[in-house]
N, CA and C atoms as an extended XYZ file, in Angstrom:
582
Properties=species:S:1:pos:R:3:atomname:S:1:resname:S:1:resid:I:1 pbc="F F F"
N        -6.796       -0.782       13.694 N   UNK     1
C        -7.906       -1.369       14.417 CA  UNK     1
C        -7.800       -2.885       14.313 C   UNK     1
N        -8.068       -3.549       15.228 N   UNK     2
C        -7.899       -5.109       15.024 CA  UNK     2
C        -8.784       -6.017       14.819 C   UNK     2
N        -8.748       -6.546       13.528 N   UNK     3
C        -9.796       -7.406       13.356 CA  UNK     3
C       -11.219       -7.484       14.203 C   UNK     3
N       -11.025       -8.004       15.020 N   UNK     4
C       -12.029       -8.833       15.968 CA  UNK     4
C       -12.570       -7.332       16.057 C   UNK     4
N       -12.047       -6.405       17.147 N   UNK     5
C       -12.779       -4.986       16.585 CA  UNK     5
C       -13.444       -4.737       15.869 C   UNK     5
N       -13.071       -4.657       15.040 N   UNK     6
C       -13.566       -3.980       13.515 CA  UNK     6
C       -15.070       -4.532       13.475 C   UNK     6
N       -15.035       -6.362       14.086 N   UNK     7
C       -16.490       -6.915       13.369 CA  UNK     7
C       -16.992       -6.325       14.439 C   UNK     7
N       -16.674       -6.532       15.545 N   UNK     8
C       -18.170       -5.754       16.525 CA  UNK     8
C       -18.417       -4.285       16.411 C   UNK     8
N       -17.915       -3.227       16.241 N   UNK     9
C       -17.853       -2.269       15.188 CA  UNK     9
C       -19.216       -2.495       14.260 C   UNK     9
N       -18.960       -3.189       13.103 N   UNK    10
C       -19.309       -3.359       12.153 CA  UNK    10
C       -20.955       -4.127       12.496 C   UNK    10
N       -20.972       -4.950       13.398 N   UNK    11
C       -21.959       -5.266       13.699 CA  UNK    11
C       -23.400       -4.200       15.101 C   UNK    11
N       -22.412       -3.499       15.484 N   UNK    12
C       -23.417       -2.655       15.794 CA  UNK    12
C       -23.616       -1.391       15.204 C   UNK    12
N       -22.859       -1.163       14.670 N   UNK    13
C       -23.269       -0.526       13.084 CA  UNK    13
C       -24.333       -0.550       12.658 C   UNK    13
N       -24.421       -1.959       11.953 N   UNK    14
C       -25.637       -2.261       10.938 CA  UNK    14
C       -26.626       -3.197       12.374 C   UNK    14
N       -26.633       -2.217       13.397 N   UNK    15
C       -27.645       -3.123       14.887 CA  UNK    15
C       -28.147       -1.223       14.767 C   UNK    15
N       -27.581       -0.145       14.382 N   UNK    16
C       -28.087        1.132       14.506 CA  UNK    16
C       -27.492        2.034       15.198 C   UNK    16
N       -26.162        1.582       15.769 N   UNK    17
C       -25.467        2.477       16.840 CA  UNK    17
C       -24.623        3.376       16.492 C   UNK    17
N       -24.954        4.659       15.825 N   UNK    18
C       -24.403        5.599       15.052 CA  UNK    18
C       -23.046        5.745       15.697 C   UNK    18
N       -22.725        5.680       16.714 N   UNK    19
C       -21.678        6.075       17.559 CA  UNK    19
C       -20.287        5.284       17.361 C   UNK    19
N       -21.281        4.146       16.835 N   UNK    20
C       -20.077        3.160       16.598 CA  UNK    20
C       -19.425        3.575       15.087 C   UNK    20
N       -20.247        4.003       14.275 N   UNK    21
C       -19.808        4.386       12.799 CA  UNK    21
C       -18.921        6.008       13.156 C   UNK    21
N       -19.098        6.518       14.087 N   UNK    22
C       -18.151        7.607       13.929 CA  UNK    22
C       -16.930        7.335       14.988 C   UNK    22
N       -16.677        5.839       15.382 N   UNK    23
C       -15.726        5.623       16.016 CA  UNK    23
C       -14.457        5.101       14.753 C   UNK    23
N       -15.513        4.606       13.219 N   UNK    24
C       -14.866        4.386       12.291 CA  UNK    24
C       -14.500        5.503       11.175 C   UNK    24
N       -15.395        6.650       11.276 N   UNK    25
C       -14.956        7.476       10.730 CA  UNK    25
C       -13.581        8.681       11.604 C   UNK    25
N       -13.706        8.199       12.782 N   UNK    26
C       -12.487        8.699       13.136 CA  UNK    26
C       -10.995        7.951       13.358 C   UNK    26
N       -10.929        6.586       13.434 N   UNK    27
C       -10.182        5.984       12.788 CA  UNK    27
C        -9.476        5.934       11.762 C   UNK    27
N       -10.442        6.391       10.696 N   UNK    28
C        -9.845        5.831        9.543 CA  UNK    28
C        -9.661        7.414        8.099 C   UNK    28
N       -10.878        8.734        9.029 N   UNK    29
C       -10.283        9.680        8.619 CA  UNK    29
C        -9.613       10.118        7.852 C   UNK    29
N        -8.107       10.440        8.487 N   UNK    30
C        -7.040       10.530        7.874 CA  UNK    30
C        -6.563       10.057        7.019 C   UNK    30
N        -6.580        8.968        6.877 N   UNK    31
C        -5.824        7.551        6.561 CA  UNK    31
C        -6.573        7.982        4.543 C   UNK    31
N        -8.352        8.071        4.680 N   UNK    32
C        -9.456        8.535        3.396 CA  UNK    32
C        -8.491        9.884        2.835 C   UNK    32
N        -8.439       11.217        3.736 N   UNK    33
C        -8.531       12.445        3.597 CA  UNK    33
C        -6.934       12.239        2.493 C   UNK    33
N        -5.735       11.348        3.552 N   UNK    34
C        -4.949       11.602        2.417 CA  UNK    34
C        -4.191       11.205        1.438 C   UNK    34
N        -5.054        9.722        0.966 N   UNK    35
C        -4.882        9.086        0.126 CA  UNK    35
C        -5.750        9.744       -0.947 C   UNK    35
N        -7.083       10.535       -0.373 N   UNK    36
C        -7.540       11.498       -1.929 CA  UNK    36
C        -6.952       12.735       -2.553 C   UNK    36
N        -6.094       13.083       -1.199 N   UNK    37
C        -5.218       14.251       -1.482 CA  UNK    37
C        -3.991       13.913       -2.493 C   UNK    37
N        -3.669       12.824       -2.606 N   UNK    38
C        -2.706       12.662       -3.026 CA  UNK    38
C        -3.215       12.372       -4.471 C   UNK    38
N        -4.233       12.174       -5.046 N   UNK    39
C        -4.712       12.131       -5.823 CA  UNK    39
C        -4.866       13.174       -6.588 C   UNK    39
N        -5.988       13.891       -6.047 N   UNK    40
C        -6.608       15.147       -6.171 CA  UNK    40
C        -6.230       16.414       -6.198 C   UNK    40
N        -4.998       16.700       -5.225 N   UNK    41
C        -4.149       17.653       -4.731 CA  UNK    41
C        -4.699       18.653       -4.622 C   UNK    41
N        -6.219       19.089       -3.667 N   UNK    42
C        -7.086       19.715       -3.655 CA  UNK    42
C        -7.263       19.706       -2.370 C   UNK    42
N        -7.373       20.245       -1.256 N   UNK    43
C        -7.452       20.047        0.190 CA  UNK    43
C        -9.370       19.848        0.228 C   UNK    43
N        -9.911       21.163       -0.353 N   UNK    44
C       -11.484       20.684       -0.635 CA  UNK    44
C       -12.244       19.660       -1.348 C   UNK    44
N       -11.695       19.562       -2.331 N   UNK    45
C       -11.828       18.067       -3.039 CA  UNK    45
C       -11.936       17.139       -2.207 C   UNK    45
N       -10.598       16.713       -1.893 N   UNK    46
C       -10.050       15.705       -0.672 CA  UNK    46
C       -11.416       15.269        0.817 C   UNK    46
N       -11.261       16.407        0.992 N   UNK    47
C       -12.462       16.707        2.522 CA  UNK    47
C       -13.906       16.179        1.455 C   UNK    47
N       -14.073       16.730        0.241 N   UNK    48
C       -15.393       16.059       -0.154 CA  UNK    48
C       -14.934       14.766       -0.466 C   UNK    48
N       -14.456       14.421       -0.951 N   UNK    49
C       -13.998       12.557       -1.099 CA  UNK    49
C       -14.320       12.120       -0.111 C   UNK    49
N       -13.431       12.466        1.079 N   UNK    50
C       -14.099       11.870        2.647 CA  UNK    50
C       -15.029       11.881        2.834 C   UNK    50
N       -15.825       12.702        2.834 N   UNK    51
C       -17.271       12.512        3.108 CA  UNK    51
C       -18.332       11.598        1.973 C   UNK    51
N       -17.837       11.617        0.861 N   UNK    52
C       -18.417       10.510       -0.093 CA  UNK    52
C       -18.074        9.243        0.266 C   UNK    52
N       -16.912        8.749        0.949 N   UNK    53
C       -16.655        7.472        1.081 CA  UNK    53
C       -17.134        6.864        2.000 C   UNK    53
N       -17.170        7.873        3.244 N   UNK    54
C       -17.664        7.562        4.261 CA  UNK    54
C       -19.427        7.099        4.183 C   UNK    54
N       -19.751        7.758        3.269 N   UNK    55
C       -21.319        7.896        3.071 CA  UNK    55
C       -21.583        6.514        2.094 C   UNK    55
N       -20.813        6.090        1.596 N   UNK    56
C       -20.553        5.173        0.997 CA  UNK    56
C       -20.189        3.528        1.921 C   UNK    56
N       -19.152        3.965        2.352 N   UNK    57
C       -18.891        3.058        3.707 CA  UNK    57
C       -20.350        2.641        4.107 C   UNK    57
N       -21.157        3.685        4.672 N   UNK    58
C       -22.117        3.358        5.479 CA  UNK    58
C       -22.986        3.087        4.907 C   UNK    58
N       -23.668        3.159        4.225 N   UNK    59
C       -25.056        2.650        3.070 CA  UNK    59
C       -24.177        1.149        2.540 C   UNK    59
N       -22.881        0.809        2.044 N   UNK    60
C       -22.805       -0.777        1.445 CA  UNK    60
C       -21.897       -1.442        3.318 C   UNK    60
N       -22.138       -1.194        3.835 N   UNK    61
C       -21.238       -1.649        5.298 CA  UNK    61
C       -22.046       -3.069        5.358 C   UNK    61
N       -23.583       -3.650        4.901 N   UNK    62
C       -24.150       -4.802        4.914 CA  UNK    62
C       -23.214       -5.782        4.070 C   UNK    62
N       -22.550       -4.978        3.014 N   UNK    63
C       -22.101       -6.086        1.483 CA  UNK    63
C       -20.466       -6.541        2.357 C   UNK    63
N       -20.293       -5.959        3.376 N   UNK    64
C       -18.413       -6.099        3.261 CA  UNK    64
C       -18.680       -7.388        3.831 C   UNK    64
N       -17.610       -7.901        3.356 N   UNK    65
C       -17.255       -9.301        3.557 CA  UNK    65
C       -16.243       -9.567        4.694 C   UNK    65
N       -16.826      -10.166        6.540 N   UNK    66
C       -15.867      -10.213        7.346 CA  UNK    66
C       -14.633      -10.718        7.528 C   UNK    66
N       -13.939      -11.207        6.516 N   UNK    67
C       -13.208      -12.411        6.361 CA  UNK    67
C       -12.100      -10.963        5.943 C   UNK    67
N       -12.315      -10.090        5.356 N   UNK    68
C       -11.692       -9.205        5.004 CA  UNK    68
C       -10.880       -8.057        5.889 C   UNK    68
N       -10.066       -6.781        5.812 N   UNK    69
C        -9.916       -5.733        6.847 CA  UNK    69
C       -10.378       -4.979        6.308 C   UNK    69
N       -11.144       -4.120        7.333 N   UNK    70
C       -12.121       -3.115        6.743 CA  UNK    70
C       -11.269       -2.038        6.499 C   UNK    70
N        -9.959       -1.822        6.531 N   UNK    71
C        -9.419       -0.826        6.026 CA  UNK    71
C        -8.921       -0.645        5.058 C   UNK    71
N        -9.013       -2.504        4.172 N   UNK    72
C        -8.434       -1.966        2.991 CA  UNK    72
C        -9.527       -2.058        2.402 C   UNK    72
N       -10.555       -2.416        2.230 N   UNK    73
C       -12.177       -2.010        1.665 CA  UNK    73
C       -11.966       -0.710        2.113 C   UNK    73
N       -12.301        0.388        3.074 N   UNK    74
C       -12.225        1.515        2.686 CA  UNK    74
C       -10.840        2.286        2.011 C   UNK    74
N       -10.120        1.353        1.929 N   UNK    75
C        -8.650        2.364        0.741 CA  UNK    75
C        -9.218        1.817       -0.354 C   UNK    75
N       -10.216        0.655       -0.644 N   UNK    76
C       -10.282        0.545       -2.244 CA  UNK    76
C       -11.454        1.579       -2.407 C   UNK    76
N       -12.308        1.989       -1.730 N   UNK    77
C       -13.604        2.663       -1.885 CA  UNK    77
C       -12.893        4.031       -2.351 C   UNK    77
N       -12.180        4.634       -1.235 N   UNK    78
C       -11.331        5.657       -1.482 CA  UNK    78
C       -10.391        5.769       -3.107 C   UNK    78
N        -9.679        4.650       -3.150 N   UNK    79
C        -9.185        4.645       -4.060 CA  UNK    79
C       -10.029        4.593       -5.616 C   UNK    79
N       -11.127        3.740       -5.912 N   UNK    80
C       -12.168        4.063       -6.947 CA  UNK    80
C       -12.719        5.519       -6.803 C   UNK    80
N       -13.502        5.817       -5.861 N   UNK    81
C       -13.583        7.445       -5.590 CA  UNK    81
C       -12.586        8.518       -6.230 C   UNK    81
N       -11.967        8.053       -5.340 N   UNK    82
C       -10.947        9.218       -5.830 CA  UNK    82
C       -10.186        9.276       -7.579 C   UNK    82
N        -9.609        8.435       -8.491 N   UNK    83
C        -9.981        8.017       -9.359 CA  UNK    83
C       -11.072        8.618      -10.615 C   UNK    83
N       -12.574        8.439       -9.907 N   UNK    84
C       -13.228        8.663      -10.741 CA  UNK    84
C       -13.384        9.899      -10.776 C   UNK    84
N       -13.383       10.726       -9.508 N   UNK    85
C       -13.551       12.148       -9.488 CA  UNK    85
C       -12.281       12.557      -10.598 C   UNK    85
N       -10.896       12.157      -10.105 N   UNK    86
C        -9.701       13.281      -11.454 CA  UNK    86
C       -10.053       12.582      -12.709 C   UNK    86
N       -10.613       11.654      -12.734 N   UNK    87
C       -10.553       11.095      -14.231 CA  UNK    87
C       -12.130       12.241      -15.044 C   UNK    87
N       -12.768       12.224      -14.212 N   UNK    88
C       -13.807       13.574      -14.508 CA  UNK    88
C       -13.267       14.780      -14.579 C   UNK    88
N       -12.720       15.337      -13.976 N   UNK    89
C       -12.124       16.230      -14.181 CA  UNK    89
C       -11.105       16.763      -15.000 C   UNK    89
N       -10.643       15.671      -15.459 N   UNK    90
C        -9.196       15.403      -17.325 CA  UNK    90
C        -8.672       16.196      -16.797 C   UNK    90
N        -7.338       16.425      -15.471 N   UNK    91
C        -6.639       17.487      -15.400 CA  UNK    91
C        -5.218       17.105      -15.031 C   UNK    91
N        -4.480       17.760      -15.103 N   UNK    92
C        -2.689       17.027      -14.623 CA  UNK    92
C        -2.974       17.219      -13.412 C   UNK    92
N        -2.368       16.885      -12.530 N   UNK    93
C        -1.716       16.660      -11.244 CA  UNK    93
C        -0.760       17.972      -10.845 C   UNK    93
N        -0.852       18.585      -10.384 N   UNK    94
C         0.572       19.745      -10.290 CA  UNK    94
C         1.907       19.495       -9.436 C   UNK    94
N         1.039       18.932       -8.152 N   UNK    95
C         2.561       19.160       -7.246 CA  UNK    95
C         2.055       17.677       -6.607 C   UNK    95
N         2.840       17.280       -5.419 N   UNK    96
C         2.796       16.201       -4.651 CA  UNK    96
C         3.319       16.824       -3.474 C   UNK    96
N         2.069       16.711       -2.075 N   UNK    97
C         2.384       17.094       -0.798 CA  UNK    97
C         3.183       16.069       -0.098 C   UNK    97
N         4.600       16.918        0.045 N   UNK    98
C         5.600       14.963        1.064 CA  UNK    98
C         5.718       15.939        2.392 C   UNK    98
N         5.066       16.659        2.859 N   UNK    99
C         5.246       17.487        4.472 CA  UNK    99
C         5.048       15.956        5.245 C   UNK    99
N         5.921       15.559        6.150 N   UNK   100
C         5.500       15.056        7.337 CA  UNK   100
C         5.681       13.260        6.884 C   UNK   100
N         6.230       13.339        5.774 N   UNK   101
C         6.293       11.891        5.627 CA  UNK   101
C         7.892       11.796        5.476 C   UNK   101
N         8.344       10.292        5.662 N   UNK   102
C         9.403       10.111        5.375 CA  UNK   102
C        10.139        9.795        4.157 C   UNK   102
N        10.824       10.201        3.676 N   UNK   103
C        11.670       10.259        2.205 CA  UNK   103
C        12.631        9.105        2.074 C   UNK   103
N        13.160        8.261        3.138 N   UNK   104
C        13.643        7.248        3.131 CA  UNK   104
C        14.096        6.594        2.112 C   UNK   104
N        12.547        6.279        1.294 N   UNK   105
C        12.618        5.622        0.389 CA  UNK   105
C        12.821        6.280       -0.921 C   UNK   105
N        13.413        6.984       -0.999 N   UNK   106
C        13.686        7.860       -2.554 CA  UNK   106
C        15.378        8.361       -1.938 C   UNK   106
N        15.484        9.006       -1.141 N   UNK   107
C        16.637        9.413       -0.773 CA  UNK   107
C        17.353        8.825        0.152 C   UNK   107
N        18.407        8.114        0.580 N   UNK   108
C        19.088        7.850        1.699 CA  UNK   108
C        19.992        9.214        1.998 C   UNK   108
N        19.424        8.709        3.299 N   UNK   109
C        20.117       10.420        4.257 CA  UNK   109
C        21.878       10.565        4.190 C   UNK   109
N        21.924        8.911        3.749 N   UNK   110
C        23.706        9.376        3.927 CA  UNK   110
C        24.458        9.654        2.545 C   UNK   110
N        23.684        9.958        1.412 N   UNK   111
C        24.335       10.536        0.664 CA  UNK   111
C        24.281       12.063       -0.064 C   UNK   111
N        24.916       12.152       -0.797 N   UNK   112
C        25.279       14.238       -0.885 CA  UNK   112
C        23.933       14.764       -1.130 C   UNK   112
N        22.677       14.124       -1.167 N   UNK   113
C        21.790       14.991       -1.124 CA  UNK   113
C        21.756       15.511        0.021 C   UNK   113
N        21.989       15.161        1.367 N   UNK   114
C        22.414       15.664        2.088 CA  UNK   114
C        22.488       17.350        2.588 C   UNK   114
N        23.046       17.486        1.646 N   UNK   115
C        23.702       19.025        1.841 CA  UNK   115
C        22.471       20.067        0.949 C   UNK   115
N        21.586       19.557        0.306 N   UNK   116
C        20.632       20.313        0.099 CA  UNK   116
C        19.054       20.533        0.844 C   UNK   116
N        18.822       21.490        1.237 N   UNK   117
C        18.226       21.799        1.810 CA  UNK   117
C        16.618       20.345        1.914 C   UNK   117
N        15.802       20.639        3.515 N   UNK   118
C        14.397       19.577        2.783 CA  UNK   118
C        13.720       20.205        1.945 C   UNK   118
N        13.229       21.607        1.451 N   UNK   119
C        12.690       22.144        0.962 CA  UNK   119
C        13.163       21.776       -0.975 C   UNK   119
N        14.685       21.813       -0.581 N   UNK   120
C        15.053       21.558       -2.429 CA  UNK   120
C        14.813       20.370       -2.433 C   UNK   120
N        15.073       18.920       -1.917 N   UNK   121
C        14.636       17.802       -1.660 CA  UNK   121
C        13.012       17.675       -2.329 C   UNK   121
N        12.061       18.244       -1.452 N   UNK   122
C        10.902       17.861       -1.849 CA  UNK   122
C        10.539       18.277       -2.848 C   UNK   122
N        11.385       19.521       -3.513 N   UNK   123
C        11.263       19.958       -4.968 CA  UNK   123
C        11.421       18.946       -5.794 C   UNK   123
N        12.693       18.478       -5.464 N   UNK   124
C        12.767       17.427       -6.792 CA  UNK   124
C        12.235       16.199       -6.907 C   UNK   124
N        11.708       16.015       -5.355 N   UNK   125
C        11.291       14.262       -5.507 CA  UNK   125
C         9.478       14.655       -6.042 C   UNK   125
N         9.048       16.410       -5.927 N   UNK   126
C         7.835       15.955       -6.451 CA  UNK   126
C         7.674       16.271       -7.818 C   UNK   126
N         8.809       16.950       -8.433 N   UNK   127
C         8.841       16.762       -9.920 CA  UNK   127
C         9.258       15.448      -10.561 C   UNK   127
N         9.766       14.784       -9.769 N   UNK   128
C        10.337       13.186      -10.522 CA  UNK   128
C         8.745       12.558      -10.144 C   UNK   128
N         8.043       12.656       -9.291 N   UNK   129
C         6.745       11.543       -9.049 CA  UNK   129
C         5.841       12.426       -9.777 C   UNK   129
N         6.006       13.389      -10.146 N   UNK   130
C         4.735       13.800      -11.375 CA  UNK   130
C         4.960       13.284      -12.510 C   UNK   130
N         5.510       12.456      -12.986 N   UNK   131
C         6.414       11.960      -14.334 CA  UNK   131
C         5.821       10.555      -14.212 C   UNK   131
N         5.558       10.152      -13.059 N   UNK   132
C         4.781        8.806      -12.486 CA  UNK   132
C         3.614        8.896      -13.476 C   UNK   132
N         2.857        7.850      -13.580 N   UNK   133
C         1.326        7.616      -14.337 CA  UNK   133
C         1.035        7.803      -12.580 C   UNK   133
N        -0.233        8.123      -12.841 N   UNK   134
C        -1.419        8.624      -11.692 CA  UNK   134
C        -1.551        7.258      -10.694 C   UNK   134
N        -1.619        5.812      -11.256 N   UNK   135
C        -1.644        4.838      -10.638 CA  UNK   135
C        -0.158        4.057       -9.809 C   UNK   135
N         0.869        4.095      -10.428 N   UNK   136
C         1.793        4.080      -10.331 CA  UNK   136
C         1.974        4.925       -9.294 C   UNK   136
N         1.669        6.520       -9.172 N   UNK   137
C         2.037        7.364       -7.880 CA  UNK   137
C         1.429        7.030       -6.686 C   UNK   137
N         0.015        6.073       -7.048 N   UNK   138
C        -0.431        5.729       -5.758 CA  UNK   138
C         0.055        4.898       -5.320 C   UNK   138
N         0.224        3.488       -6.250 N   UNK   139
C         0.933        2.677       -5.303 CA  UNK   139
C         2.343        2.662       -4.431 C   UNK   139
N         3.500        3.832       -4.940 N   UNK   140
C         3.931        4.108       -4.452 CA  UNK   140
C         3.954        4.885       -3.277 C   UNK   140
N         2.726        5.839       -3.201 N   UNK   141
C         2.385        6.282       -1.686 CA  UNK   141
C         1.937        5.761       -0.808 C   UNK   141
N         1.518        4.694       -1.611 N   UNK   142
C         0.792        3.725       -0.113 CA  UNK   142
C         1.750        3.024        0.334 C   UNK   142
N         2.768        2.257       -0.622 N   UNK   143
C         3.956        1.505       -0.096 CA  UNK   143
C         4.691        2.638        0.253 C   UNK   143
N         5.082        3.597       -0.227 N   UNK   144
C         6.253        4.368        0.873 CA  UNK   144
C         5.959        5.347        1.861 C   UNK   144
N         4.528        6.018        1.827 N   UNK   145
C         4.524        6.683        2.659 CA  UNK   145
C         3.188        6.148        3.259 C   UNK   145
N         2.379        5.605        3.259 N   UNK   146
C         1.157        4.964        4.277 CA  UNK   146
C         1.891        3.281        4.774 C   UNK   146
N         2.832        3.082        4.262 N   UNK   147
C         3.500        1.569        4.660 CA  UNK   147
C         2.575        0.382        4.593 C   UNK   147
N         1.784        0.196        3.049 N   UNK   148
C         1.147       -0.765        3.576 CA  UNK   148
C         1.531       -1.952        2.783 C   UNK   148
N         1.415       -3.441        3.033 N   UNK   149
C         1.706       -4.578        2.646 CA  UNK   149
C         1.754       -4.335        1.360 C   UNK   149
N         2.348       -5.297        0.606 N   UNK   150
C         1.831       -5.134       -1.090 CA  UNK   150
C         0.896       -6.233       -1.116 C   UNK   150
N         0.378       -7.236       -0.199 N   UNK   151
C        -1.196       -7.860       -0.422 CA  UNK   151
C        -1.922       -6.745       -0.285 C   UNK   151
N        -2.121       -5.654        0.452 N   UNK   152
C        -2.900       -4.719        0.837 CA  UNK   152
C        -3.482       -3.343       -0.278 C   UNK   152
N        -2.193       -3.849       -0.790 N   UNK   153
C        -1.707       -2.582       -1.868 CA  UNK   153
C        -2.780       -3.282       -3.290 C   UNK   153
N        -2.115       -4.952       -3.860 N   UNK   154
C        -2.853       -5.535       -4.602 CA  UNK   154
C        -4.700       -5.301       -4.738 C   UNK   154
N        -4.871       -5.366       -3.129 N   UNK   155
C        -6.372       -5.874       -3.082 CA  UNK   155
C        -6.882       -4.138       -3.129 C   UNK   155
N        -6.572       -3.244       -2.731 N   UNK   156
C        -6.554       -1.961       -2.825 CA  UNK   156
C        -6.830       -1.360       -4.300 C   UNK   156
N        -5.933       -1.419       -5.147 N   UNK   157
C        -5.842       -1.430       -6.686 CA  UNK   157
C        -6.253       -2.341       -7.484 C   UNK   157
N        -6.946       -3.731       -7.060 N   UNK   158
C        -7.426       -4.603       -7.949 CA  UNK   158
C        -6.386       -5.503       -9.080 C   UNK   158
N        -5.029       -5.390       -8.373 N   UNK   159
C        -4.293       -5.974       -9.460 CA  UNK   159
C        -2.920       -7.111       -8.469 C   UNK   159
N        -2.543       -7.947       -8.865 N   UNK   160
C        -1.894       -9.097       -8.243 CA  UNK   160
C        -0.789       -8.586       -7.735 C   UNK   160
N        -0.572       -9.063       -6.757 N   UNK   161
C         0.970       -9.055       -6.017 CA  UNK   161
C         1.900       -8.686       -6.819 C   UNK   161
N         2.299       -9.688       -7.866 N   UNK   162
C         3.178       -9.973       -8.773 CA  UNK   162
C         3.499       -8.372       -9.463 C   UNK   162
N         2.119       -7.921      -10.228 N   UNK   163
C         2.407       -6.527      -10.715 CA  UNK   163
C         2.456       -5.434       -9.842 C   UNK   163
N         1.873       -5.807       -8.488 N   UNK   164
C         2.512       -4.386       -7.750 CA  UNK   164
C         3.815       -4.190       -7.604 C   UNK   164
N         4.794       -5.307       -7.564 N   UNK   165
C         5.931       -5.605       -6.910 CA  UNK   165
C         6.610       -4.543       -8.321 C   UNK   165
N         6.275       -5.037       -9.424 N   UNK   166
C         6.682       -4.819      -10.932 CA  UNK   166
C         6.679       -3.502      -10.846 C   UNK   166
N         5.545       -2.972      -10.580 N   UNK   167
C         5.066       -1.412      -10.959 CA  UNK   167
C         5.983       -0.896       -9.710 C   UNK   167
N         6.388       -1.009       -8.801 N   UNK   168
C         6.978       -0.290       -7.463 CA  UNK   168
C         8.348       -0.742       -8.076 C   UNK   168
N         8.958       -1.486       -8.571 N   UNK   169
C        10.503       -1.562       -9.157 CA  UNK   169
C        10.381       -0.798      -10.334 C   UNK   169
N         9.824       -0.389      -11.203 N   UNK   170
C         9.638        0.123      -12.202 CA  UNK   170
C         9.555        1.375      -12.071 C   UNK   170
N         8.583        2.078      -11.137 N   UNK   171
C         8.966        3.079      -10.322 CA  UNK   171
C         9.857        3.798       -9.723 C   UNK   171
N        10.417        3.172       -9.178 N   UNK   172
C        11.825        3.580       -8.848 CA  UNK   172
C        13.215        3.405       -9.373 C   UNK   172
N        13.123        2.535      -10.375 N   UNK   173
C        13.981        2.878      -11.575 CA  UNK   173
C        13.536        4.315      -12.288 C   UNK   173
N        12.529        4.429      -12.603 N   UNK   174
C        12.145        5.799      -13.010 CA  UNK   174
C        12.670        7.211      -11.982 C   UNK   174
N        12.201        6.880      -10.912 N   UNK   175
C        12.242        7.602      -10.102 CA  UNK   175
C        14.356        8.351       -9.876 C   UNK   175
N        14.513        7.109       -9.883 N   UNK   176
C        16.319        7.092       -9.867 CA  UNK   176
C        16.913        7.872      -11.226 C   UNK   176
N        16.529        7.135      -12.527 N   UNK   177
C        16.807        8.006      -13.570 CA  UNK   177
C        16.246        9.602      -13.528 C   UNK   177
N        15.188       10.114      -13.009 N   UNK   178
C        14.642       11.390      -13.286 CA  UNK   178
C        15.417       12.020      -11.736 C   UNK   178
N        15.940       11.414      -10.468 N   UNK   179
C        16.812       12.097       -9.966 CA  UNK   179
C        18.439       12.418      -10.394 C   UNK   179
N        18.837       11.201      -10.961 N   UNK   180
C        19.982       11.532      -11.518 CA  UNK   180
C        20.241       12.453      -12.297 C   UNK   180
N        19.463       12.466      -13.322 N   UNK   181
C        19.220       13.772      -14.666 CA  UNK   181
C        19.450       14.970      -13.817 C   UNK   181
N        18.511       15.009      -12.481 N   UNK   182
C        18.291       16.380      -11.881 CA  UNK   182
C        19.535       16.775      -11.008 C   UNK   182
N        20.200       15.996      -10.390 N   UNK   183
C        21.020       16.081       -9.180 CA  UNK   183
C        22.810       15.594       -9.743 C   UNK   183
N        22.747       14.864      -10.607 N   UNK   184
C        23.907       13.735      -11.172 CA  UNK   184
C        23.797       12.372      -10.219 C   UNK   184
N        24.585       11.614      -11.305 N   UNK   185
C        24.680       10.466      -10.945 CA  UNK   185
C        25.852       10.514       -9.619 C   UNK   185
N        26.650       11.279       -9.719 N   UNK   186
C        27.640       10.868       -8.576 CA  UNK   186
C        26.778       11.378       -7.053 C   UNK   186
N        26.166       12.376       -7.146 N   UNK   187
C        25.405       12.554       -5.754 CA  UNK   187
C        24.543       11.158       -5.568 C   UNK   187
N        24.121        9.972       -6.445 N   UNK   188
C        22.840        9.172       -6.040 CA  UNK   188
C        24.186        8.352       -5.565 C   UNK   188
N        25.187        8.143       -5.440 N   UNK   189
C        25.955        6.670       -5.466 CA  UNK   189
C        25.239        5.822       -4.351 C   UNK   189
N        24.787        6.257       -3.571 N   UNK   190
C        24.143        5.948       -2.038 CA  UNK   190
C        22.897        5.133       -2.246 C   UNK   190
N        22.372        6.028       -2.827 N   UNK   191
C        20.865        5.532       -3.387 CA  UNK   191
C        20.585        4.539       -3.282 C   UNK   191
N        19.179        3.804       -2.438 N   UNK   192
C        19.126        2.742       -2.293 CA  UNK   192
C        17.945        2.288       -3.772 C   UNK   192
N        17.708        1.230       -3.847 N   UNK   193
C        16.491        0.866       -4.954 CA  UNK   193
C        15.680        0.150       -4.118 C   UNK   193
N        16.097       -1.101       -3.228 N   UNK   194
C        15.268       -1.460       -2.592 CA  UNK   194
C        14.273       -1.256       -0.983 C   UNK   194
């Protein structure tokens, strides 16, 4: 959605024009539903997150600050949300859904992973990202599979450029060692890091 959008949006919003708030809840939807999923790994969970954020969205929509994009105020809303709900809940994480996203960034297509199926693929890349800390897995989903800036990512997670950059190299050094273990080192030769 583009800026300038967003404020008139936002301003007939809080003028009473419900219509306009479900032009933002369908916008931005998806974008809530599966950044809590990835969290949560709960499809019902997830769908209730959305609807908390959204409800949330709309009761503080006076406090957002226009100078800002309202989409990464709702990935940080989402992202505290979501958060506080597994941290209530004290539970591991089991699996990680990668249907429909691109793997790019963990695997390059031109080397011998190749020859194993996508199904064994997503086996192993979601046992190496459960090995991730919970925060760490997000910022990596947002940078590799939602593609978003690492200013976006920073202001999202509350923490500086500098350490997202850190935590996403750190990551994927991890990520590289816990594929190698699984696959060998001579299948990664390809492997990109950056």
């Amino acid at each position: 959605m583009v800026p300038g959008n967003e404020h008139k949006l936002i301003e007939r919003i809080l003028a009473g024009d419900t219509k306009a708030f479900e032009e933002i809840v369908t916008e931005y939807h998806k974008m809530v539903y599966t950044l809590a999923f990835r969290v949560l790994k709960n499809h019902e969970e997830a769908q209730e997150i959305a609807q908390d954020v959204f409800l949330k969205v709309f009761q503080s929509l006076k406090k957002f600050k226009m100078g800002s994009k309202l989409s990464t105020w709702i990935y940080r809303i989402t992202y505290n949300t979501s958060l506080n709900r597994f941290k209530s809940q004290k539970r591991e994480v089991k699996t990680v859904d990668i249907d429909g996203y691109n793997e790019q960034d963990f695997l390059n297509s031109q080397n011998a992973l190749d020859n194993m199926s996508m199904k064994e693929k997503r086996k192993i890349i979601n046992e190496s990202l459960l090995k991730l800390p919970e925060a760490d897995k997000i910022i990596v989903t947002l940078y590799s599979y939602e593609e978003l800036p690492i200013k976006e990512i920073a202001d999202i997670v509350g923490i500086s450029t500098h350490i997202v950059k850190i935590k996403l190299y750190r990551s994927r050094q991890k990520l590289y060692v816990e594929l190698k273990d699984k696959v060998g080192e001579e299948k990664l030769d390809y492997y990109e890091y950056s």
